[in-house]
C-alpha positions in Angstrom: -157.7 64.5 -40.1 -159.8 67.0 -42.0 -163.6 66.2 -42.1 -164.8 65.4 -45.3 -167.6 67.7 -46.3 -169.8 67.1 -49.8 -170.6 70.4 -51.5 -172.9 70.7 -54.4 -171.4 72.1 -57.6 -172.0 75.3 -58.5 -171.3 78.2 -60.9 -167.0 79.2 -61.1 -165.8 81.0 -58.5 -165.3 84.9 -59.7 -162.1 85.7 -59.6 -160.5 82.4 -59.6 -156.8 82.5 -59.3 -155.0 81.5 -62.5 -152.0 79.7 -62.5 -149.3 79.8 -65.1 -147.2 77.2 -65.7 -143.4 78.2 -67.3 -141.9 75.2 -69.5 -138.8 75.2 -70.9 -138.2 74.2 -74.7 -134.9 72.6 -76.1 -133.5 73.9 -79.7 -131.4 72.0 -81.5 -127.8 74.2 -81.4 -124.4 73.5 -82.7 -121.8 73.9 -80.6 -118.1 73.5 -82.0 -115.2 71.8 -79.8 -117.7 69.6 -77.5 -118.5 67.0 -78.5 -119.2 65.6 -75.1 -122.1 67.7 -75.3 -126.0 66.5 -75.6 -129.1 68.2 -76.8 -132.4 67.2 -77.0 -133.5 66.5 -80.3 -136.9 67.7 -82.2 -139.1 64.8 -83.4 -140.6 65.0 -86.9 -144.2 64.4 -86.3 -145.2 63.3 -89.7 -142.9 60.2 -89.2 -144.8 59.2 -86.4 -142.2 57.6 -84.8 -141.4 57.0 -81.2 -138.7 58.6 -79.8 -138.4 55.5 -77.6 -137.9 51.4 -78.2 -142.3 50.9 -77.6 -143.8 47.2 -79.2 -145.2 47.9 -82.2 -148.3 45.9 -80.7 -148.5 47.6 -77.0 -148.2 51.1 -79.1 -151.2 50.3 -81.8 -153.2 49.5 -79.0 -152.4 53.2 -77.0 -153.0 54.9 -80.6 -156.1 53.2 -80.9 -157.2 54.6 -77.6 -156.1 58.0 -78.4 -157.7 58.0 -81.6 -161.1 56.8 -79.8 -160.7 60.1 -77.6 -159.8 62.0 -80.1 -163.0 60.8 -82.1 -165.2 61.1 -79.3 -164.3 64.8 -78.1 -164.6 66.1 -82.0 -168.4 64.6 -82.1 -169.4 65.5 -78.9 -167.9 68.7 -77.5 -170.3 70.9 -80.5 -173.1 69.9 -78.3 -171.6 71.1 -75.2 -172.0 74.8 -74.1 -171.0 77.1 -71.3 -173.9 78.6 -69.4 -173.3 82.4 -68.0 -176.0 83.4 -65.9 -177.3 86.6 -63.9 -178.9 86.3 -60.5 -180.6 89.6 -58.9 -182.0 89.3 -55.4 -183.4 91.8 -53.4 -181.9 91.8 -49.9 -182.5 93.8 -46.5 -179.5 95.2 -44.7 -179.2 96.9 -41.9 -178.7 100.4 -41.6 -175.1 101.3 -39.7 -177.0 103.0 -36.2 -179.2 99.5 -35.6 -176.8 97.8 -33.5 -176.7 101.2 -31.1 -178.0 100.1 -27.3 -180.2 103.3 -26.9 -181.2 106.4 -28.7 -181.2 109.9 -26.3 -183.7 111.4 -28.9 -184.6 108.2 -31.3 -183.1 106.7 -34.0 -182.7 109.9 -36.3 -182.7 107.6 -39.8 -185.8 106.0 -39.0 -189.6 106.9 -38.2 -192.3 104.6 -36.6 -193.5 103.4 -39.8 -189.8 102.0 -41.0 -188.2 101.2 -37.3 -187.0 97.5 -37.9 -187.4 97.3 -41.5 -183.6 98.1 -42.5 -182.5 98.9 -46.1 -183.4 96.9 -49.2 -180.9 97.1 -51.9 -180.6 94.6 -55.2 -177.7 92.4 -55.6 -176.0 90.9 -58.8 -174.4 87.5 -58.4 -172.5 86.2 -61.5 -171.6 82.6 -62.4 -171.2 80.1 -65.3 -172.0 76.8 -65.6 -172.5 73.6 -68.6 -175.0 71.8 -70.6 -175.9 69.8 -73.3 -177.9 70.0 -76.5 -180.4 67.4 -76.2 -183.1 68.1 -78.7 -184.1 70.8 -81.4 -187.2 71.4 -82.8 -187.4 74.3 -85.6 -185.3 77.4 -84.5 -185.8 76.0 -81.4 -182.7 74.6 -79.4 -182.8 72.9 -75.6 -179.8 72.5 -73.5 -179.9 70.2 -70.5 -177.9 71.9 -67.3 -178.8 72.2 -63.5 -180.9 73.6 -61.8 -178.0 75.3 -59.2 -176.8 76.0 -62.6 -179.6 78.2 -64.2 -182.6 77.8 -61.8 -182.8 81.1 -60.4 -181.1 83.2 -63.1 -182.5 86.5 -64.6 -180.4 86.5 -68.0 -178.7 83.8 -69.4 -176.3 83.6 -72.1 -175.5 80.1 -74.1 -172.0 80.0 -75.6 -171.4 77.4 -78.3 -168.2 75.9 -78.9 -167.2 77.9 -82.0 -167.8 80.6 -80.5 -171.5 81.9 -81.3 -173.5 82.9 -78.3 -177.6 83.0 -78.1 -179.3 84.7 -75.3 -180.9 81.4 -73.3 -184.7 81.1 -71.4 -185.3 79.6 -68.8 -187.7 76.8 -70.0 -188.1 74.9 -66.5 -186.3 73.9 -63.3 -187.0 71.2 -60.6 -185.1 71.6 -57.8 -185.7 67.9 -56.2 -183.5 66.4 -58.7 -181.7 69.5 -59.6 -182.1 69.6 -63.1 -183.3 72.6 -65.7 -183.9 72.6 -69.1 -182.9 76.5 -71.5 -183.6 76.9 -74.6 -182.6 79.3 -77.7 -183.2 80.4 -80.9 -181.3 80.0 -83.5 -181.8 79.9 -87.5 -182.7 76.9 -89.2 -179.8 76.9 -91.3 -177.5 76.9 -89.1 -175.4 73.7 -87.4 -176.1 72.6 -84.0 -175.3 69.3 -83.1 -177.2 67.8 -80.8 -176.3 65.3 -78.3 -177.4 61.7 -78.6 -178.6 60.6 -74.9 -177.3 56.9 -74.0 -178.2 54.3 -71.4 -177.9 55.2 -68.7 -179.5 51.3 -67.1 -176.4 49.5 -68.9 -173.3 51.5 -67.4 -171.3 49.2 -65.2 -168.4 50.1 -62.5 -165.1 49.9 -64.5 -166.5 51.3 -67.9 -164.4 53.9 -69.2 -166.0 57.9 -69.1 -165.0 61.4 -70.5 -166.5 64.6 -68.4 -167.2 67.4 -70.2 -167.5 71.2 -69.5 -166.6 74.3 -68.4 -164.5 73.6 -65.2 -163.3 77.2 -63.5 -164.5 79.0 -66.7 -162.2 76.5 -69.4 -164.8 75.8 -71.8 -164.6 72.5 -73.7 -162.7 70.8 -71.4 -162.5 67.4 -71.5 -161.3 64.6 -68.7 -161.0 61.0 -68.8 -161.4 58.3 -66.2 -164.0 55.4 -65.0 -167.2 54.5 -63.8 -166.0 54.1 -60.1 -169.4 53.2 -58.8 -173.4 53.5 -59.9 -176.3 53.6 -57.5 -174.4 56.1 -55.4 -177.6 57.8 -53.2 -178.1 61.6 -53.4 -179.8 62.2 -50.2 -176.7 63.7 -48.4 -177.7 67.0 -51.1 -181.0 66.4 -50.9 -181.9 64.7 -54.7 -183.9 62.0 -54.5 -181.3 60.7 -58.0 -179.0 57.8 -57.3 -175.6 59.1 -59.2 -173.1 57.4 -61.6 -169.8 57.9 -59.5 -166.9 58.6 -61.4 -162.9 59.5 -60.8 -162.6 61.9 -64.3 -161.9 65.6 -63.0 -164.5 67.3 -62.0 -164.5 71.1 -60.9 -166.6 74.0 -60.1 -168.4 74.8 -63.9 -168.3 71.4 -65.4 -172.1 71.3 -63.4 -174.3 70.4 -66.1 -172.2 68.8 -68.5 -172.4 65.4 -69.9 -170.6 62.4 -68.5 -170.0 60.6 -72.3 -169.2 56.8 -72.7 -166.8 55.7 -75.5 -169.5 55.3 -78.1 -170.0 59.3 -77.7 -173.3 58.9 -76.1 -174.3 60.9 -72.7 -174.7 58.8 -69.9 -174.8 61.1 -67.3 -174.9 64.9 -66.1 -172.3 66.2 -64.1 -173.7 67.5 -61.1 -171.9 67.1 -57.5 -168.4 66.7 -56.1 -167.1 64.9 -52.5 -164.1 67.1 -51.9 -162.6 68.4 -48.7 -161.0 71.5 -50.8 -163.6 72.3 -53.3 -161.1 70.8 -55.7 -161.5 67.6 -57.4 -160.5 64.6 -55.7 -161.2 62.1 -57.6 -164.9 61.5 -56.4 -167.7 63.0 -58.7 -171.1 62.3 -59.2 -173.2 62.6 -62.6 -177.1 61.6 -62.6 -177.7 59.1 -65.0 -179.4 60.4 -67.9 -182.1 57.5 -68.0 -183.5 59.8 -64.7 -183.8 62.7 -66.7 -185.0 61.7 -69.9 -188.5 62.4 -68.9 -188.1 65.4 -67.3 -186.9 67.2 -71.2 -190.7 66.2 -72.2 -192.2 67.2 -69.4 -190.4 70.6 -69.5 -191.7 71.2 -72.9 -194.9 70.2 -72.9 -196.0 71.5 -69.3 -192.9 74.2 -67.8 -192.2 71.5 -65.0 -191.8 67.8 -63.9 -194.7 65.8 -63.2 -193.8 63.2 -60.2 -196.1 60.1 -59.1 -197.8 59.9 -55.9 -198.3 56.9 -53.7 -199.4 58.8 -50.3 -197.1 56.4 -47.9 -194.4 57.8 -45.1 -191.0 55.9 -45.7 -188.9 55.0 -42.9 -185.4 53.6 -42.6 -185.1 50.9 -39.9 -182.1 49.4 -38.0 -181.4 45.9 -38.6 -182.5 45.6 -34.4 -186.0 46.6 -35.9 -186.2 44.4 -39.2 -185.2 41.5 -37.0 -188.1 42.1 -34.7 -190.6 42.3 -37.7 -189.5 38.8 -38.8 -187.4 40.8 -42.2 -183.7 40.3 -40.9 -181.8 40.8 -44.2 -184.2 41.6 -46.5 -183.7 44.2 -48.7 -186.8 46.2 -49.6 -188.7 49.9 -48.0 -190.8 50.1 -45.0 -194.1 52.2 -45.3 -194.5 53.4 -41.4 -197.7 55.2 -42.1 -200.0 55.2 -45.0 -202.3 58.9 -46.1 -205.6 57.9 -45.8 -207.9 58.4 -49.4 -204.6 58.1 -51.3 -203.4 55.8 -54.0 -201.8 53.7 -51.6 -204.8 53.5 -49.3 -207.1 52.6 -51.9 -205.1 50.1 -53.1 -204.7 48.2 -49.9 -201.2 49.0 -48.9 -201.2 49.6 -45.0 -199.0 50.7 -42.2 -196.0 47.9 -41.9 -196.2 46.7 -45.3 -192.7 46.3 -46.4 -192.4 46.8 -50.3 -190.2 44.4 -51.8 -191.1 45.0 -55.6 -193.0 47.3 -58.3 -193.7 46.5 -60.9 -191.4 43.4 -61.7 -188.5 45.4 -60.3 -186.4 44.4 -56.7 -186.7 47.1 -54.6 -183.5 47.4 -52.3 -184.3 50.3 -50.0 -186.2 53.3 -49.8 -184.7 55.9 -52.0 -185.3 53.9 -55.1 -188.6 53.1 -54.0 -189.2 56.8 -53.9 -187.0 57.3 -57.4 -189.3 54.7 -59.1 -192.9 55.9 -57.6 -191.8 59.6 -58.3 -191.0 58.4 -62.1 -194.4 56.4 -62.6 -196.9 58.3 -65.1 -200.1 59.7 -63.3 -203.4 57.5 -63.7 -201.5 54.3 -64.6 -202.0 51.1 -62.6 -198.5 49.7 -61.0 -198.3 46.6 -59.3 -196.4 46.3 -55.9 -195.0 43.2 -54.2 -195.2 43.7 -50.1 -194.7 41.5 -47.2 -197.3 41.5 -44.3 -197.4 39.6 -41.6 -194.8 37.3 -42.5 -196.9 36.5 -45.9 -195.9 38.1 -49.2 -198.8 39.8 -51.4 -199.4 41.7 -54.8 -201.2 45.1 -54.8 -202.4 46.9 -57.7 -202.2 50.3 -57.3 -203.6 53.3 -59.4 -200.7 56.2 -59.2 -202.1 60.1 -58.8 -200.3 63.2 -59.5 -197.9 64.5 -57.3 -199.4 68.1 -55.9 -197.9 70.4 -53.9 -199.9 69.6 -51.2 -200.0 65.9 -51.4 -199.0 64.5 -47.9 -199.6 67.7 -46.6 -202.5 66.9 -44.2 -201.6 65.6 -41.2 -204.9 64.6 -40.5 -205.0 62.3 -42.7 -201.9 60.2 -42.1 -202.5 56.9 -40.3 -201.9 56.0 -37.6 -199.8 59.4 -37.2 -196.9 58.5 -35.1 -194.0 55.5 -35.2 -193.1 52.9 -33.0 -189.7 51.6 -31.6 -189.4 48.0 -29.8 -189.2 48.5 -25.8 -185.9 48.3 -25.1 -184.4 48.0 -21.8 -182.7 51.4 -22.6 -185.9 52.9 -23.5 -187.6 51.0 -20.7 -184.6 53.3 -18.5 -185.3 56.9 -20.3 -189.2 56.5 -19.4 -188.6 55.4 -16.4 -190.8 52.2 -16.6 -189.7 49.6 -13.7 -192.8 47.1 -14.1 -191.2 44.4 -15.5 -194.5 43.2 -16.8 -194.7 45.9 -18.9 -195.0 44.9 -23.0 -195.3 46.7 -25.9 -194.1 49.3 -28.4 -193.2 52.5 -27.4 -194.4 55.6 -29.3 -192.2 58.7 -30.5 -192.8 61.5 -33.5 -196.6 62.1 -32.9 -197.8 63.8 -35.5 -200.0 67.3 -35.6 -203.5 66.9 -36.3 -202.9 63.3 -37.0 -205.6 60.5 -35.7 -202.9 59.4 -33.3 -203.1 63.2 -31.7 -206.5 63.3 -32.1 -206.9 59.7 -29.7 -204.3 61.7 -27.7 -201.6 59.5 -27.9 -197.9 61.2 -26.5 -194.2 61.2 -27.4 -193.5 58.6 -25.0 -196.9 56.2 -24.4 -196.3 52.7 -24.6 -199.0 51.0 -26.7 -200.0 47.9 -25.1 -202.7 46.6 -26.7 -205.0 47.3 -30.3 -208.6 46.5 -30.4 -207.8 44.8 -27.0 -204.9 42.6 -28.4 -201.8 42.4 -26.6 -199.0 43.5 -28.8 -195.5 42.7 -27.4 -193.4 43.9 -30.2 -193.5 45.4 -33.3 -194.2 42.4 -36.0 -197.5 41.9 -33.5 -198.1 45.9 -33.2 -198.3 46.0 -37.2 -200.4 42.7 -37.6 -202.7 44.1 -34.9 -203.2 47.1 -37.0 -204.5 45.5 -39.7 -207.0 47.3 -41.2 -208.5 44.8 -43.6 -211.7 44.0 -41.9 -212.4 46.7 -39.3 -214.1 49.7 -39.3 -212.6 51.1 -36.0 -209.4 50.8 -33.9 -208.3 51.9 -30.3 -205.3 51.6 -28.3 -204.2 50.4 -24.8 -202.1 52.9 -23.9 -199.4 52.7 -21.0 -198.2 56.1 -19.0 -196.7 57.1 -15.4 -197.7 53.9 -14.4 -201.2 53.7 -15.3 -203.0 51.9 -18.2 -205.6 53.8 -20.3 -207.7 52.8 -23.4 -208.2 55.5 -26.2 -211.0 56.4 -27.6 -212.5 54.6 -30.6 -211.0 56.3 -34.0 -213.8 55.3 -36.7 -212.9 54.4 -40.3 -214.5 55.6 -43.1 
């Protein structure tokens, strides 16, 4: 069985190979002294008649369809361009003599001062990609693509579907959801039809959905299928998006186009494909444009995407792990360690809160959590629901900026390191025999982190906090409480001998 590998969509393939297809047409022919003899017959189209018995009912229902299609494809596919871009990178080759063993007399194309440094040459990568016309303002048009579209390009070209072309700029990219916005000039008399952007929040599985595009270089292509799914997760390519899943063809070049629902509006862009060919199968992925909707202001107005910070480590736990913190089957996102001085921390959220809610909103796992925080506004209050010790409580929490070096510092990350139950499998690996040994064990000890700081190891087994026994993890987080103390330690288990850290002080 072939493994199934998911491959991000990028620009067409140069040199694609084309296929032509050979069809045979039928004329209408006399032919004298046969009368056994059949043709096929040419249908007058402006009759409209079917050349076979169809309900009159069954076929006013198809027409209608078709005529929907039709309707939809005139109105939307002005809006939809074909994106041609330019990449040049600089890149270092070697020279043809560097893989030689030995040199009698030296390597005669190179000196001290360029030994090791090879050759540098430029290279020219072409591709093509979609977008959308979302907004105009003056001679000012922006089209809506991806960033593995147009990200890195150095000249872009915007072709419109009758045929003009504009050269495009590159107004702003984000790479963590993949998204860019161009832009181009064009004169104020002349007709560009912009998109109108949907709902993305209201799209349910079974709904039907045209994908537009430039697939392998056919501009203003257009397929037709379903909404398969919605909430599909993005991790696997590294967006932090959940995707609008869909079975309309999608190929290589259709990245950046709109997914359009039968009222013409854009639901979705085009961005990824599950294939095991590079072909479509049947499985493609759009992010929904309610996601995105922000990131066209904040393009404009500032070059890039503005994200929300919270200043908490996520982790995904086992339902072996949720069952020991008393949470077996509930849905929600577990915050394993919390940045000291951050939002979070000065809102009251601590290590082993498990979010359940913000802001009115069920939170079912951890990548939305991260969807929603990343999509809050800066300086705004948000209110989060969380369960601690059993007991559920309501934090209000004033959301920062993301920087780019927020939840960089190590040092500030308590407690630094995560906890696993002590298993009798773990108990095995660390060879612990004392059966009177209790506790959680430690793992992923962080640089520069308090935990490394008390040095605490990959492999301790945490006994006690603030001298409190702790047998597993529900009573490892609830010792950890940070609510009324102003200093923690840790009873620490190793090679058969019990230690107590030192004293970490809280400010």
């Amino acid at each position: 069985m072939k493994k199934w590998t998911k491959r991000v969509l990028g620009a067409a393939a140069a040199g694609a190979l084309a296929f032509t297809f050979v069809s045979l047409s039928c004329a209408r022919v006399e032919v004298r002294g046969t009368a056994d003899t059949a043709f096929a017959e040419t249908v007058d189209s402006s009759k409209q008649t079917p050349a076979v018995s169809i309900p009159r009912e069954a076929l006013s229902v198809v027409e209608a369809l078709q005529t929907s299609f039709r309707s939809i494809s005139t109105g939307v596919l002005p809006s939809v361009v074909e994106i041609d871009v330019t990449e040049k990178t600089t890149v270092t080759t070697a020279t043809p003599f560097d893989d030689f063993p030995f040199w009698f007399f030296g390597n005669p194309n190179q000196d001290d001062s360029s030994r090791n440094k090879g050759r540098t040459r430029e290279r020219v990568q072409q591709g093509l990609g979609s977008g959308v016309i979302v907004r105009r303002t003056g001679n000012t048009v922006y089209v809506l693509t991806n960033n593995h579209v147009a990200g890195k390009a150095t000249d872009i070209k915007v072709k419109l579907n009758d045929g003009q072309e504009f050269d495009g700029k590159l107004v702003g990219a984000d790479e963590r959801q993949d998204i860019a916005l161009v832009s181009f000039e064009a004169k104020s008399d002349s007709t560009i039809i912009v998109a109108t952007l949907g709902d993305s929040d209201k799209v349910q599985t079974g709904d039907i959905c045209l994908a537009m595009g430039a697939p392998l270089g056919y501009s203003q292509s257009v397929t037709q299928g379903i909404v398969s799914a919605t909430g599909r997760s993005g991790t696997q390519i590294g967006n932090m998006n959940d995707f609008i899943q869909t079975d309309a063809a999608i190929n290589q070049g259709n990245s950046g186009g709109p997914l359009v629902n039968i009222y013409g509006e854009v639901i979705g862009i085009n961005t990824w494909i599950a294939s095991s060919s590079g072909g479509s199968v049947g499985l493609g992925f759009a992010m929904p444009i309610n996601s995105v909707k922000k990131a066209i202001d904040d393009f404009i107005s500032k070059g890039k995407i503005t994200y929300g910070w919270l200043g908490i480590s996520l982790l995904e736990l086992p339902e072996s792990h949720l069952e020991e913190l008393g949470l077996k089957n509930q849905k929600g996102a577990f915050a394993s360690q919390v940045f000291m001085d951050s939002p979070a921390a000065k809102g009251g959220m601590q290590a082993g809160d498990f979010i359940i809610e913000l802001n009115g909103k069920t939170i079912k796992g951890q990548s939305e959590l991260m969807r929603e925080v990343g999509y809050l506004p800066a300086n705004k209050d948000a209110v989060f629901k969380v369960i601690r010790a059993g007991k559920t409580l309501t934090l209000t929490v004033k959301i920062e900026e993301r920087g780019e070096k927020s939840g960089a510092d190590n040092s500030k990350l308590w407690p630094g390191f995560m906890v696993s139950p002590l298993t009798d499998e773990i108990k095995k690996e660390l060879e612990i025999t004392d059966s009177n040994v209790k506790g959680v064990a430690v793992s992923n000890v962080m640089e520069k982190s308090p935990a490394a700081a008390l040095r605490i190891q990959n492999g301790d087994v945490i006994t006690a906090v603030n001298d409190k026994k702790v047998r597993n993890l529900k009573e490892f987080y609830e010792a950890l409480d940070l609510t009324n103390t102003k200093e923690i330690w840790f009873d620490v288990y190793n090679g058969g001998h019990t230690i107590s850290t030192g004293h970490y002080k809280l400010n």
